[in-house]
C-alpha positions in Angstrom: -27.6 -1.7 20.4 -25.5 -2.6 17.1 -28.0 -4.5 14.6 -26.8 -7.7 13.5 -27.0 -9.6 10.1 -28.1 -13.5 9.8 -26.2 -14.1 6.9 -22.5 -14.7 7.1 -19.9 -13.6 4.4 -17.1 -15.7 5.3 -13.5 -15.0 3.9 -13.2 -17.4 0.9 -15.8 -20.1 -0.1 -15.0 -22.7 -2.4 -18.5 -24.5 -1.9 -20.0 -21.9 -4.3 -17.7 -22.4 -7.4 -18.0 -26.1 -6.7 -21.7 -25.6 -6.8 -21.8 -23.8 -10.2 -19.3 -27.0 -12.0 -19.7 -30.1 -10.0 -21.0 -31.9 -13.0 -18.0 -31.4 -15.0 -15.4 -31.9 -12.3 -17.4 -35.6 -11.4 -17.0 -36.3 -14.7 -13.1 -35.7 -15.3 -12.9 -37.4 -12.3 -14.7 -40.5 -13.3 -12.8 -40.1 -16.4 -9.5 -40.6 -14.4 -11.3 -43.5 -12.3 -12.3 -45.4 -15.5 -8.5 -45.0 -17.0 -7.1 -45.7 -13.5 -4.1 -42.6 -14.8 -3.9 -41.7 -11.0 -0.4 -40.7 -10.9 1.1 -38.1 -13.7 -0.6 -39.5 -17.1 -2.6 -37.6 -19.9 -4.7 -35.8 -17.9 -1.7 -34.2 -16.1 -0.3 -34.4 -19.9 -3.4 -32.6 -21.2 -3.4 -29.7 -18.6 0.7 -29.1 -18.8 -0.1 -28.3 -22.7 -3.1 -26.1 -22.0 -1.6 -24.4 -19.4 1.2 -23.4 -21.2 -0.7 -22.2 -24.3 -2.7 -20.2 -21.5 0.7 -18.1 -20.1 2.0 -18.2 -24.1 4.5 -20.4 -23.3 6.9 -23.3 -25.1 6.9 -25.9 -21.7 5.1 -26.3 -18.5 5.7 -29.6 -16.0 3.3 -30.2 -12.9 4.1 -30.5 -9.9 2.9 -31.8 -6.3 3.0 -28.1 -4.9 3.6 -24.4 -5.6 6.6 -25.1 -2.9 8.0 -27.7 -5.1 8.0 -25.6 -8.0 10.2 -22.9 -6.6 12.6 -25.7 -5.3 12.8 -27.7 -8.9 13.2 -24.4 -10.6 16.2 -23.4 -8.3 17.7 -26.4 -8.7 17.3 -26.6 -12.3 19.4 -23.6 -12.6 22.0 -24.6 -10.3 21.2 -22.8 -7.2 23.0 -24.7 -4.6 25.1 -24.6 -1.0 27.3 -21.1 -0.5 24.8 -19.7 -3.0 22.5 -16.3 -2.0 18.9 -16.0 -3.5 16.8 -12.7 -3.1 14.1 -12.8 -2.3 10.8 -10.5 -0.6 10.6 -10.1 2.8 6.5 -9.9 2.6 5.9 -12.7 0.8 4.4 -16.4 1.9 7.3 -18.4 3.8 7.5 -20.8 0.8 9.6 -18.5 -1.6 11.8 -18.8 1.3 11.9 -22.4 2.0 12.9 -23.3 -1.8 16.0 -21.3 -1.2 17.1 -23.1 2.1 15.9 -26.6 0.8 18.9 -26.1 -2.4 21.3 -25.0 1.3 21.6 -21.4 -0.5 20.9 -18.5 1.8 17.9 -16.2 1.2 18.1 -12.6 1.5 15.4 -11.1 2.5 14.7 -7.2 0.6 12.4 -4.8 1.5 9.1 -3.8 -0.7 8.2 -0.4 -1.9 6.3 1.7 0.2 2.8 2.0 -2.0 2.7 -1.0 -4.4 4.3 -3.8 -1.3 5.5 -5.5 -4.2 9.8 -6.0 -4.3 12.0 -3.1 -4.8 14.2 -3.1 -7.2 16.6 -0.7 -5.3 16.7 -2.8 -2.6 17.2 -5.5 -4.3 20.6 -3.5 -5.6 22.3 -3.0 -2.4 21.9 -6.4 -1.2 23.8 -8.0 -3.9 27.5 -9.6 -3.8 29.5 -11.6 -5.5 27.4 -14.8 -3.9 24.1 -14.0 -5.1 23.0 -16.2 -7.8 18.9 -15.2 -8.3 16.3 -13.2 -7.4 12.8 -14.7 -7.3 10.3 -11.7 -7.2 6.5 -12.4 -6.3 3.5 -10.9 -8.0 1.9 -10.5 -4.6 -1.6 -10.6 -4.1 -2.0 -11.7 -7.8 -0.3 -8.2 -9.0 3.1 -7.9 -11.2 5.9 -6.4 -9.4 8.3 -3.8 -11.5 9.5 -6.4 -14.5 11.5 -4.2 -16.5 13.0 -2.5 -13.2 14.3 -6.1 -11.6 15.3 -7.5 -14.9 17.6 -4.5 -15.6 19.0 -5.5 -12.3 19.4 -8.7 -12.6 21.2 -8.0 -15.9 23.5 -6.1 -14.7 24.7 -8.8 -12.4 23.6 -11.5 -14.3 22.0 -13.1 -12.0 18.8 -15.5 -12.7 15.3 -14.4 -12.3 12.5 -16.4 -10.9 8.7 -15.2 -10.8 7.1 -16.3 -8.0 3.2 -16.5 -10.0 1.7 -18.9 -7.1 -0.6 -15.9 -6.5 -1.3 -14.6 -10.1 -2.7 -16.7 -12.6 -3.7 -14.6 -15.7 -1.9 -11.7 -14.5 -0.4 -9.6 -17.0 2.3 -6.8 -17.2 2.0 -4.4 -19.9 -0.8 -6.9 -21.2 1.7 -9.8 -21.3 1.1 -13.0 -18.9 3.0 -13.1 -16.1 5.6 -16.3 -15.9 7.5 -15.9 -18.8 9.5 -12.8 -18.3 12.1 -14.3 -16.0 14.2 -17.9 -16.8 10.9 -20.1 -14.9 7.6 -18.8 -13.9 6.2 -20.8 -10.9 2.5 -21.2 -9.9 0.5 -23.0 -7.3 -2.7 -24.4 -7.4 -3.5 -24.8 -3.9 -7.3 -24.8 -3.6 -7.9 -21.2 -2.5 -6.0 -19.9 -5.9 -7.5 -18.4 -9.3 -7.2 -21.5 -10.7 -6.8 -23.9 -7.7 -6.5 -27.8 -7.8 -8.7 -30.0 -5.3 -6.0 -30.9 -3.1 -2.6 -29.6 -3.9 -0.3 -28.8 -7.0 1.8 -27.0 -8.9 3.7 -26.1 -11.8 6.6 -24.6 -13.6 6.7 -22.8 -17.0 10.0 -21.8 -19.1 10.6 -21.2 -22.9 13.8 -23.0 -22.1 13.9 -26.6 -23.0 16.9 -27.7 -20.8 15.4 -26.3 -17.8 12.3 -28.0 -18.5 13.5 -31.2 -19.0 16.1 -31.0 -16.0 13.0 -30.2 -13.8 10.8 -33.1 -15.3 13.5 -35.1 -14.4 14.1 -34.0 -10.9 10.7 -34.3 -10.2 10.2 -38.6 -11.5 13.4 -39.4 -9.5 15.5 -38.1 -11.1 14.6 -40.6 -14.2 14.2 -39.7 -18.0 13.6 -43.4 -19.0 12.0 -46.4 -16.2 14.6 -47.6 -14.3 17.4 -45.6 -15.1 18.1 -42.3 -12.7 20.4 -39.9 -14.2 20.8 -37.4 -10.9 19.0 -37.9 -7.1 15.4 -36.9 -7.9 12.4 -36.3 -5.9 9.0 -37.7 -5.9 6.8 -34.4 -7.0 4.3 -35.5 -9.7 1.2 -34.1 -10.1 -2.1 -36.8 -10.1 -3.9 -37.4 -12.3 -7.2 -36.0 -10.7 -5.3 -32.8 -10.1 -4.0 -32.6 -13.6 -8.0 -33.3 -14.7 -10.2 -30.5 -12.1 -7.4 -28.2 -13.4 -7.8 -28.7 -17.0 -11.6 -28.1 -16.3 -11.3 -24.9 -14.2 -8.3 -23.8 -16.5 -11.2 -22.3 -19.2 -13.3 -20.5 -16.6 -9.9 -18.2 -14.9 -10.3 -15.4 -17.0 -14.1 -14.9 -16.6 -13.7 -15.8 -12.6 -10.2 -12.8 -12.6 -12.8 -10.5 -14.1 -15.2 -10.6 -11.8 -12.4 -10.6 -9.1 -11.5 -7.4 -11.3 -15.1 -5.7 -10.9 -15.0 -6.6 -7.2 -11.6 -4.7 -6.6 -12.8 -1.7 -8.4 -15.9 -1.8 -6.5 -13.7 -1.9 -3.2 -11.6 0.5 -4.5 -14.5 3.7 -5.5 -16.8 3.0 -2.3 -13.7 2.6 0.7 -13.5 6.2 1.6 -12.7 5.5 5.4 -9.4 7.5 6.0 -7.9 5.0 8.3 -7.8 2.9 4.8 -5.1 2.5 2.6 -5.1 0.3 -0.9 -1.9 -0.7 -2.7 -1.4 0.9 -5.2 -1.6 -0.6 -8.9 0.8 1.4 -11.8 -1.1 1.6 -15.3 1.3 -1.5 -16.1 0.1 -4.1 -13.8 -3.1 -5.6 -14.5 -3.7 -7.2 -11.3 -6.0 -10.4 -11.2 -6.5 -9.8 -7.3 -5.8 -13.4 -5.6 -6.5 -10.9 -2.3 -7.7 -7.6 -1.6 -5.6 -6.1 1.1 -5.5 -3.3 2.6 -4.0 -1.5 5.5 -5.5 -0.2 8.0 -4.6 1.5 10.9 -6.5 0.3 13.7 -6.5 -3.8 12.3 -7.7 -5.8 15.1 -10.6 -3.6 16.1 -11.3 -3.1 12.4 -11.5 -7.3 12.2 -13.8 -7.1 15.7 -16.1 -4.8 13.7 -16.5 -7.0 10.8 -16.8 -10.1 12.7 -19.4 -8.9 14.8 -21.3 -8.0 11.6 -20.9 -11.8 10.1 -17.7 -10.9 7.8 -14.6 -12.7 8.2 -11.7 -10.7 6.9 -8.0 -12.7 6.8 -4.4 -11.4 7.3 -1.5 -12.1 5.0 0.7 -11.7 6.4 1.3 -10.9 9.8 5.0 -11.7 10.5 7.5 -11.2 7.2 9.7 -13.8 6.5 12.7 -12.1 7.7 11.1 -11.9 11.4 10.2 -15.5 11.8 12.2 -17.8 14.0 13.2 -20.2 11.2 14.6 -17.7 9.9 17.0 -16.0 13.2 20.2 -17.6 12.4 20.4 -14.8 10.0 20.4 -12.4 12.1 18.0 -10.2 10.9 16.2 -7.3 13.9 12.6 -5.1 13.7 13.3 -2.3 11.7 15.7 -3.9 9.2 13.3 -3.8 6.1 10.6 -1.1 7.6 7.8 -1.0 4.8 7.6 -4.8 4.9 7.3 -4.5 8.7 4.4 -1.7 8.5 2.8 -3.6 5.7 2.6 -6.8 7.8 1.4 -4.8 11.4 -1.6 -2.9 9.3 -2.6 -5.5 6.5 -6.0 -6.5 6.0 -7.6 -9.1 3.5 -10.8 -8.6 2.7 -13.5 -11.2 1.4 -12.5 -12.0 -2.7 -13.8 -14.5 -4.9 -15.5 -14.3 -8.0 -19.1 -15.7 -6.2 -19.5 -12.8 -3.9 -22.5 -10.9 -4.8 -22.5 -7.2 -5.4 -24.6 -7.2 -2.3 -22.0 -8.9 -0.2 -18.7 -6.6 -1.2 -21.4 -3.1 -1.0 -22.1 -4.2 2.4 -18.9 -4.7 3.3 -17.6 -1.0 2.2 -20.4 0.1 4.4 -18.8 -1.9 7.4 -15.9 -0.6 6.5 -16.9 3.1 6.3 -18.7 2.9 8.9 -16.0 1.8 11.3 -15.3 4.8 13.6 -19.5 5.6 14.1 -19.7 2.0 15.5 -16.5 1.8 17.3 -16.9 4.9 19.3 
């Protein structure tokens, strides 16, 4: 009979970081009580200017989502009806959405085969004289090919978006990620790096006409109170978001470290065969949002570590191009393969900077042992 564990290592838990700052988090947010600056306001203020110094940035403007910010950011560069946007087929649905909110179309590429992040070959043949952008996504918190999609998008001059809602304090060839395209998105939904308490988002740019086009896009499309230059949206940031960020904002590098020693303790004790890790180039410093992995037997591998207390994740299990939303475009199984593989076989291990060394040891023994236990 299988011996099982009391304790439980569940797949994220926020309840331990929470734990180790609730003093200063109750005390921004009395802060923002006592000032009553609930919507936008200096705290929002304070964070936008520390978060931009953070990615070495000239402008950053908050947002209500990570969603929002890929919308605002497609909108601020004129990305509208008839339009075509690139974009990953393995990749959360809302890099998709933004493009179909501005009525452009998406077009969905395939990733490469070892790294799952874009390809910038595939990007290449999908392009005609329609496409407008590509947004590329550091998946899983690690850069995808910079250089290799900018030189594409170059040579069609076409805009590029990074999609950072996944890789806060990433860098690429040791600069931040965010800056490298025309706009850098992020999300701070709470499971992130560096993730709000409740939702939130944010867009960065050295440009200061996209900036200021997407500040006033997002306050109704107002620069000055009652006076609305364009139809805007209501997509502030509050002000309790804008203060638990700025708090969090100077722990993220020491909390993507220790994500950082957990990966490259994943990485030197998996040695099951049936396991496969993506691949990082010397380039991409990863600050590992997720640990996947693929794995060739994934729901009796999940069975396994269930039974054991360990709640692995999947993201994600259907690509973009295959969902249902998404079948007016006509796209079929087998159209962009490696994104297809990638989504049957992916795994997400636990990852957060409070897991113990005991936690993430026992589960690469879980791991390993996987074939002894399942025979």
């Amino acid at each position: 009979m299988k011996t099982r564990f009391n304790s439980q290592i569940p797949f994220f838990d926020l309840s331990r970081q929470y734990s180790q700052i609730q003093d200063q988090i109750q005390a921004a947010i009395r802060d923002v009580c006592t000032s009553t600056a609930f919507s936008s306001g200096p705290f929002v203020d304070r964070f936008e200017d520390h978060f931009a110094q953070f990615c070495g940035l000239k402008y950053c403007a908050c947002v209500n989502s990570g969603t929002s910010a890929l919308h605002l950011a497609l909108l601020a560069l004129g990305v509208t009806a008839g339009d075509e946007v690139i974009v990953p087929a393995n990749t959360f649905i809302a890099t998709a959405w933004a493009v179909s909110y501005t009525q452009a179309t998406p077009v969905f590429v395939d990733c490469e085969s070892d790294t799952w992040n874009i390809s910038a070959e595939k990007i290449e043949e999908k392009i005609t004289k329609r496409t407008k952008a590509i947004i590329g996504v550091h998946l899983y918190g690690q850069p995808f090919d910079i250089e290799a999609i900018k030189d594409v998008a170059s040579k069609y001059d076409l805009f590029l978006i990074e999609d950072c809602a996944q890789a806060h304090g990433a860098r690429y060839k040791g600069i931040h990620v965010g800056g490298f395209g025309e706009i850098g998105c992020f999300s701070f939904y709470p499971g992130k790096n560096l993730g709000a308490y409740g939702e939130g988002g944010a867009i960065v740019t050295n440009c200061g006409a996209y900036d200021e086009k997407i500040r006033m896009l997002r306050n109704h499309g107002s620069t000055s109170k009652h006076k609305h230059d364009c139809i805007g949206f209501n997509m502030r940031m509050d002000g309790f978001q804008g203060a638990v960020l700025d708090v969090k904002l100077k722990y993220l590098e020491t909390w993507n470290q220790k994500r950082k020693d957990i990966a490259l303790m994943y990485r030197k004790g998996l040695t099951h065969p049936g396991i496969v890790c993506q691949v990082q180039p010397s380039w991409a410093d990863s600050v590992y949002h997720l640990f996947v992995v693929a794995v060739e037997k994934r729901e009796a591998m999940m069975k396994h570590l269930q039974s054991y207390g360990i709640s692995p994740g999947i993201h994600y299990p259907i690509p973009c191009h295959m969902q249902k939303a998404y079948a007016d475009l006509g796209y079929k199984a087998g159209d962009l393969p490696n994104a297809e593989r990638l989504a049957a076989s992916c795994l997400s291990l636990p990852m957060y900077p409070e897991l113990s060394d005991e936690e993430v040891l026992r589960v690469i023994d879980l791991i390993n042992r996987f074939s002894v236990d399942a025979s």
